[in-house]
C-alpha positions, 0 to 999 in steps of 0.5 A: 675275138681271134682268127677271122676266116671267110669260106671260100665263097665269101658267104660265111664268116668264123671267129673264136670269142672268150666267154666268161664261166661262172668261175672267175679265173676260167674262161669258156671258148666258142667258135661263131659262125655268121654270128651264131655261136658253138658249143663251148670248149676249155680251149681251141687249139692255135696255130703257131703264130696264134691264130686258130688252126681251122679250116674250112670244108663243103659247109661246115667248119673243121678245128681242133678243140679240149673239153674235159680234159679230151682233145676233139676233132670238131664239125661245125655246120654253116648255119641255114 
């Protein structure tokens, strides 16, 4: 679990976790929202010092994120 990041009202919690893939030297990235997990990724981009570049907009989670070789510019809504 990496870079713990609340909105702006405090009401929504986000992480990045590591999942295990079905290949033993891979491992899968999520981005979880008030324990609800994401889609999975190869990777999601960090920061300088780390931590997830992510932000927060008006209800939803903006990050950067690689699957199958293609950067991508992710929205992920808070959960209702």
């Amino acid at each position: 679990m990496w870079g713990l990041k609340f909105s702006a009202d405090s009401q929504h919690l986000a992480y990045v976790a590591a999942k295990d893939s079905d290949k033993p030297d891979l491992k899968k990235w999520v981005m979880v929202i008030d324990r609800c997990e994401g889609p999975e990724y190869g990777a999601i981009l960090m920061g300088q010092y780390g931590e997830p570049s992510f932000f927060v907009e008006t209800g939803s989670l903006v990050f950067y994120a690689v699957r199958d070789g293609s950067l991508y510019r992710v929205t992920q809504p808070f959960p209702k």
